[in-house]
C-alpha positions in Angstrom: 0.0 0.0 0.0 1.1 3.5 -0.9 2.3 5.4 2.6 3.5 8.8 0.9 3.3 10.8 4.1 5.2 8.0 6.5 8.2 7.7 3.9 8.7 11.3 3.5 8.3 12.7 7.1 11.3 11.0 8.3 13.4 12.6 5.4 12.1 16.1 6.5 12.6 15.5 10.4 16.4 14.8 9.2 16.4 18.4 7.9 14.2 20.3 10.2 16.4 18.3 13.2 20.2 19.0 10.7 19.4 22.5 9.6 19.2 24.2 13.4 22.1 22.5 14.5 24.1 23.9 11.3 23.3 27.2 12.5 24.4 26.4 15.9 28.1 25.4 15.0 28.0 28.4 12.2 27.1 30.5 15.0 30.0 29.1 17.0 32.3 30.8 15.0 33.0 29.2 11.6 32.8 32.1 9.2 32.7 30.8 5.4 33.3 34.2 3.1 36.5 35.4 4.8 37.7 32.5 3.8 36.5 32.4 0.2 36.9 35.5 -1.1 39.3 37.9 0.9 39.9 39.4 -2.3 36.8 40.8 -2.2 37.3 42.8 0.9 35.4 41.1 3.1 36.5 41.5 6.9 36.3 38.0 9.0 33.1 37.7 10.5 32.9 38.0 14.7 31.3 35.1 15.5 28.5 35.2 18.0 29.3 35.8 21.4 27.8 32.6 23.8 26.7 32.4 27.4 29.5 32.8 29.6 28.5 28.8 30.9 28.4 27.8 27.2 31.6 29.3 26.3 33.6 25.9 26.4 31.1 24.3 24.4 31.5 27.5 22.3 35.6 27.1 22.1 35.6 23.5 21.2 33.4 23.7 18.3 35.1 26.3 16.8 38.1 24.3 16.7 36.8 21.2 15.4 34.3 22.9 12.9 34.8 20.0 9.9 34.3 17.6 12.7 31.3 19.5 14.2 29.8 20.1 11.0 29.7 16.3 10.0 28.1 15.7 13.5 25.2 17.7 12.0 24.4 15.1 9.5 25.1 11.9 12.0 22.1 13.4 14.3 20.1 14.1 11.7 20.0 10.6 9.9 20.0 9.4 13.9 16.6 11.2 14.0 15.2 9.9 10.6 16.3 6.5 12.1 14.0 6.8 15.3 11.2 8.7 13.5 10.9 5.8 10.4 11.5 2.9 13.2 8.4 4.4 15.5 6.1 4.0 11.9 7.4 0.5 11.4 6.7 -0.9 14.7 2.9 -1.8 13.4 4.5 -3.4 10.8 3.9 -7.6 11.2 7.7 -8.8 11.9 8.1 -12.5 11.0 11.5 -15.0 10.5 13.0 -14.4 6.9 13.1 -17.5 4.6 15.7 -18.5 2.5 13.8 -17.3 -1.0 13.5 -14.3 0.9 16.8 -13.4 1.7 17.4 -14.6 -1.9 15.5 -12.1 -3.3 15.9 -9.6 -1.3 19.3 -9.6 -2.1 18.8 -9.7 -6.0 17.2 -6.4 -5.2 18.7 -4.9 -3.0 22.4 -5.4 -4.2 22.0 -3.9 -7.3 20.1 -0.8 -5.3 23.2 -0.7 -3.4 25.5 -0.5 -6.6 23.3 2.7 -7.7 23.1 4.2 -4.4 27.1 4.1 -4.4 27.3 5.3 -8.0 25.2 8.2 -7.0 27.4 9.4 -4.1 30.5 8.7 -6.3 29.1 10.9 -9.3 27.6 13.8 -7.0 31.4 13.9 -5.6 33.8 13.0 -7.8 33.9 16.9 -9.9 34.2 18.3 -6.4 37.2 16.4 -5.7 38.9 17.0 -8.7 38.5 20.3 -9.1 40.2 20.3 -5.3 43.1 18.7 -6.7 43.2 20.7 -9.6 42.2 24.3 -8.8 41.8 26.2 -5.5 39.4 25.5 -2.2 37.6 28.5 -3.0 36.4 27.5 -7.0 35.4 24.1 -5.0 32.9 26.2 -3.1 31.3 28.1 -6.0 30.9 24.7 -7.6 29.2 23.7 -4.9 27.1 26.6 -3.8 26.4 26.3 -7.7 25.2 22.9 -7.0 23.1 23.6 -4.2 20.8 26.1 -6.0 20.5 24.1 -8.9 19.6 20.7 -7.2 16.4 23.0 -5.3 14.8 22.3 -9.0 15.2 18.3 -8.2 12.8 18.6 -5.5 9.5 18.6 -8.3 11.1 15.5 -9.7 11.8 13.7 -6.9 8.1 14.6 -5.2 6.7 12.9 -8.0 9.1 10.1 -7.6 8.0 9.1 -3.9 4.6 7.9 -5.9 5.7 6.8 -9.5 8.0 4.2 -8.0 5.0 2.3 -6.2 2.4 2.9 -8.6 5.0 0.8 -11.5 5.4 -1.5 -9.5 2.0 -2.1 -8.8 1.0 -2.0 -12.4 4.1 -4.7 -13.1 2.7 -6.9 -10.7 -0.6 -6.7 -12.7 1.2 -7.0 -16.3 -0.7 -3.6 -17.4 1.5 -1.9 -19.2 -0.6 0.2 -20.8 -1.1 1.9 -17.3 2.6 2.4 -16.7 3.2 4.3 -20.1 0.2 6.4 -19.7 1.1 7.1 -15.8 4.9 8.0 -17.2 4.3 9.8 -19.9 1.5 12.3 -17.0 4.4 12.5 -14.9 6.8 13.6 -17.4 4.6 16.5 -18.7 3.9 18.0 -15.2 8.1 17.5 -14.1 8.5 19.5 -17.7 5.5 22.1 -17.0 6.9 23.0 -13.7 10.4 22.6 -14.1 11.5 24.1 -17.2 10.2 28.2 -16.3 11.8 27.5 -13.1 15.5 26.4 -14.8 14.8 29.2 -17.2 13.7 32.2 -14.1 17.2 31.0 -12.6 19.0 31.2 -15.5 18.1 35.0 -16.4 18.0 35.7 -12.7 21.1 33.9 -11.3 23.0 36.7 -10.2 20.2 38.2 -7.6 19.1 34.6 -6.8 22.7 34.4 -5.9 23.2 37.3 -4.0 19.8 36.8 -2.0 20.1 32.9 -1.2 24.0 32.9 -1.0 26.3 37.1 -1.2 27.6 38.5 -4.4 31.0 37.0 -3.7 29.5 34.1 -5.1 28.7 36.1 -8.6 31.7 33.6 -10.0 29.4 30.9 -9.8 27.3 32.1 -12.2 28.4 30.5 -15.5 28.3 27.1 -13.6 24.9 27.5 -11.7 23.4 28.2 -15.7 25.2 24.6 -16.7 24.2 23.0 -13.6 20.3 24.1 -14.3 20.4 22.4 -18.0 21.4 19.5 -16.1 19.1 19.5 -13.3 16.8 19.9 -16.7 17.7 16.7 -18.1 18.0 14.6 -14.9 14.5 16.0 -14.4 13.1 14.7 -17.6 14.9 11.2 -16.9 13.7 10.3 -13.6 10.3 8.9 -14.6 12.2 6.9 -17.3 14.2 5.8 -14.5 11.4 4.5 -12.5 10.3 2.2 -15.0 13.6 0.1 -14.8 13.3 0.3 -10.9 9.4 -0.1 -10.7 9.7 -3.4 -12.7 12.2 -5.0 -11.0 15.7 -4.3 -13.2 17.5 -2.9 -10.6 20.5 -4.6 -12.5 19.9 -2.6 -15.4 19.9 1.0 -13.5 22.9 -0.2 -12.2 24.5 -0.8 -15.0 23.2 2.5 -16.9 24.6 4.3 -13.6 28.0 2.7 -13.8 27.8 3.9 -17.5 27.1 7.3 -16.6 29.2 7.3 -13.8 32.6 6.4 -16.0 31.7 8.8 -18.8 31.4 11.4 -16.1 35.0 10.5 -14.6 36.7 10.6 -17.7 34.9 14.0 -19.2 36.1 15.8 -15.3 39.6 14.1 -16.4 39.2 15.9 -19.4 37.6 19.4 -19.1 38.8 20.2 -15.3 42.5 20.7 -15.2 43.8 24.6 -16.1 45.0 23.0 -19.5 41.9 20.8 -20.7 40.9 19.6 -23.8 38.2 22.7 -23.4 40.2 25.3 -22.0 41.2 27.4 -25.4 37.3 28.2 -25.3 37.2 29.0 -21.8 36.0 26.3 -20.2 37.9 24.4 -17.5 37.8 24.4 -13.7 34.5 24.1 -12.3 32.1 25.1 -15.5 34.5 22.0 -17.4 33.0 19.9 -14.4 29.4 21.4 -14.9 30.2 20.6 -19.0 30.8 17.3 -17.8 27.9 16.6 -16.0 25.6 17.9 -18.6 27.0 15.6 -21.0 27.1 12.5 -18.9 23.6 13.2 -18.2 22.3 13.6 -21.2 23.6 10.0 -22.1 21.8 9.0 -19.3 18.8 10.0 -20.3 19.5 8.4 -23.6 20.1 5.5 -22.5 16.6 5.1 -20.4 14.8 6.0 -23.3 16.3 3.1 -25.2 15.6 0.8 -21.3 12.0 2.5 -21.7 11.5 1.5 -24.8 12.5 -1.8 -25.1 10.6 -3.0 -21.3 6.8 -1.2 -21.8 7.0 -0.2 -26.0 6.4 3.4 -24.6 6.2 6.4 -26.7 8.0 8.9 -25.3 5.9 12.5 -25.5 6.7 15.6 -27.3 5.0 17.9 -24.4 8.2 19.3 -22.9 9.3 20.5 -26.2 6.5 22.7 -26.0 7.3 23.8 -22.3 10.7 24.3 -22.8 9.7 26.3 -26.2 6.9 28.6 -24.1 10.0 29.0 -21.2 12.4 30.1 -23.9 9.5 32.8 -24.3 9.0 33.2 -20.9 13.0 34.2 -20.5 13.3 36.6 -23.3 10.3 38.4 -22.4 11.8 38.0 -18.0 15.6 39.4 -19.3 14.3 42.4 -21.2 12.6 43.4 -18.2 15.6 42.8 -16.2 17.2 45.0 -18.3 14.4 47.7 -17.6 15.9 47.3 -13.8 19.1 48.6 -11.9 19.1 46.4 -8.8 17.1 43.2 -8.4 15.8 42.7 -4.8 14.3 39.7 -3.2 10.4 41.2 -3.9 11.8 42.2 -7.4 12.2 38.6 -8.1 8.7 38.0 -6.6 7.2 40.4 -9.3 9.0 39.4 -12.1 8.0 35.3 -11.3 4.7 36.6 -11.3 4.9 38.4 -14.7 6.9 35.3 -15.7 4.4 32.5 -14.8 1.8 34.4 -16.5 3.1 34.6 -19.8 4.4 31.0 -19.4 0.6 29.6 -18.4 -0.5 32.0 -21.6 1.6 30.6 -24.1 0.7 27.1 -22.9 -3.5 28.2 -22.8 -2.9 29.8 -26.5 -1.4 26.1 -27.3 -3.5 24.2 -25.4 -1.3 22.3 -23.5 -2.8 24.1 -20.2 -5.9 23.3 -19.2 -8.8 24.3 -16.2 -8.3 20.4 -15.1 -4.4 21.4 -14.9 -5.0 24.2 -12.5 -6.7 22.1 -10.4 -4.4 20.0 -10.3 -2.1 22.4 -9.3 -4.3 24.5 -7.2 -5.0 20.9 -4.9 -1.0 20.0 -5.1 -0.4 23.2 -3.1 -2.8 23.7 -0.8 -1.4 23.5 2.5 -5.3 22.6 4.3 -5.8 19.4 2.0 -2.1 18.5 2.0 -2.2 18.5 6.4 -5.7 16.8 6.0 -4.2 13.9 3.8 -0.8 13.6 6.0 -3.0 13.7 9.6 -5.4 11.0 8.0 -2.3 8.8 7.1 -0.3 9.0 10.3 -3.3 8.3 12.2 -4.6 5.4 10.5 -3.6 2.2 12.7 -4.4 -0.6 9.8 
């Protein structure tokens, strides 16, 4: 049975428990933009002055900060622990049998191989361009990385029901079901996630300066790379559920490992100061964000061919269309910007506004938006039916 709100609480008790204590050991005295950009004039920050009785506590953080900082994540996957084992214990616990533990691991080795593929490829640019540049062009990559992976969170919503819902159609042979249910959830990833790549994309330098400083403005040319990628990964993950959903982990893991090695070699390529790509400009970390692009995009290839060949499924043209009304959307949002000296946070709450207007426009005029679409919509964000739903669930004792 499908338990949406019991899987994901636990993941957002890791954050909401993480998040607080990260503040707490930033407050302690760890200050990040002295240390990657002094160039840019900025003073070290004074860290917050503790209680005099928490002073000790205050001292040794400071001076194990790496350390402390990792403790962060420890205590918050400790609390997703206790939180996901206190919805288990309803769950019937009997003795495994041997064709259980034989396919169990069948399964869950393969899942194992993609999990560790995943860390290795989400890392491995970060590394390299440690080795190969400076510390501080390792944090724009990443502060590029982090914006850009706030896109992934439509995706993988819709991923915490796709996966159960194949599978359940699998078990029933209708595969009918599962391209019709893919091919929905690939239009709505695209209607919502291509005008948000393309609002960063002309918009990167205030959403920059308002989520992170503008001594992060050299992360610019990477977060715009980064965002075509989070575009494709986007458009991939329902294709990836159908090789999950009906049982082929060994084929995901095997398209990962793919990926993954293309990936190492294009970072070996494009990231040192003399790449293959640096007499156009592009080495360090944009090389690395080159390189992810690329990699990705044979990943998506390569689960429309795994698509095509389990369920016979037609892939749909629909986010050719979204991407073609965001293109639209972007020219119409830049000239704008263009209009305007200074961007501030309610700026960029106007301009989306302007910006998701057109884009729903374009897509009425074409007819790929319709008044069943807004409801959709309208019931995916409302908070009242959202608690209702996740109350009902966590209270239900079957």
């Amino acid at each position: 049975r499908k338990e949406t709100a019991k899987s994901q609480v636990p993941m957002v008790s890791e954050t909401l428990f993480r998040v607080p204590l990260m503040i707490l050991v930033a407050s302690a005295g760890v200050a990040g933009i002295s240390i990657i950009a002094p160039e840019l004039g900025y003073d070290k920050i004074q860290p917050f002055v503790w209680p005099s009785f928490l002073r000790g506590m205050q001292d040794f953080i400071a001076s194990h900060a790496v350390g402390s900082l990792a403790s962060t994540y420890v205590l918050g996957m400790f609390a997703m622990l206790i939180l996901s084992l206190f919805f288990f214990r309803r769950y019937p616990i009997s003795r495994p049998s041997k064709e259980y533990f034989k396919s169990y691991f069948v399964f869950a080795l393969p899942t194992m191989l993609i999990s560790t593929i995943a860390v290795i490829s989400t890392n491995i640019d970060r590394v390299m361009i440690g080795y190969f540049w400076r510390a501080e062009d390792v944090g724009f990559y990443f502060s590029a990385q982090k914006i850009a992976f706030f896109v992934l969170v439509i995706s993988s919503s819709v991923g915490a029901l796709l996966f159960p819902t194949i599978s359940s159609y699998h078990a029933k042979n209708q595969l009918s079901d599962i391209r019709k249910t893919v091919n929905l959830a690939l239009r709505y990833i695209s209607m919502t996630a291509c005008p948000s790549v393309v609002f960063i994309i002309v918009f990167r330098k205030p959403v920059i300066d308002i989520i992170l400083s503008s001594a992060f403005y050299p992360a610019a040319p990477v977060l715009i790379v980064l965002l075509v990628y989070i575009l494709i990964i986007s458009l991939t993950s329902p294709l990836i559920y159908i090789v999950t959903g009906m049982n082929r982990p060994g084929l995901a893991a095997k398209a990962g490992f793919i990926v993954c090695a293309i990936n190492i070699v294009l970072n070996t390529l494009f990231i040192p100061k003399n790449g293959v790509l640096s007499i156009f400009g592009i080495n360090g970390p944009t090389g690395a964000a080159v390189a992810t692009v690329i990699s990705g995009f044979v990943g998506l290839v390569i689960y429309v061919f795994l698509s095509k060949r389990l369920v016979k499924i037609k892939i749909s043209k629909k986010p050719l269309i979204h991407m073609s009304a965001a293109c639209v959307m972007g020219g119409l949002l830049y000239y704008i910007n263009t209009l305007t000296a200074f961007v501030r946070w309610y700026h960029l709450i106007f301009f989306g506004i302007i910006g998701l207007a057109a884009y729903l426009g374009i897509l009425y005029l074409l007819k790929e938006f319709t008044k069943k679409d807004l409801t959709f919509f309208l019931d995916t964000v409302n908070p009242k039916e959202m608690g209702r739903y996740v109350k009902s669930e966590l209270k239900r004792k079957d």
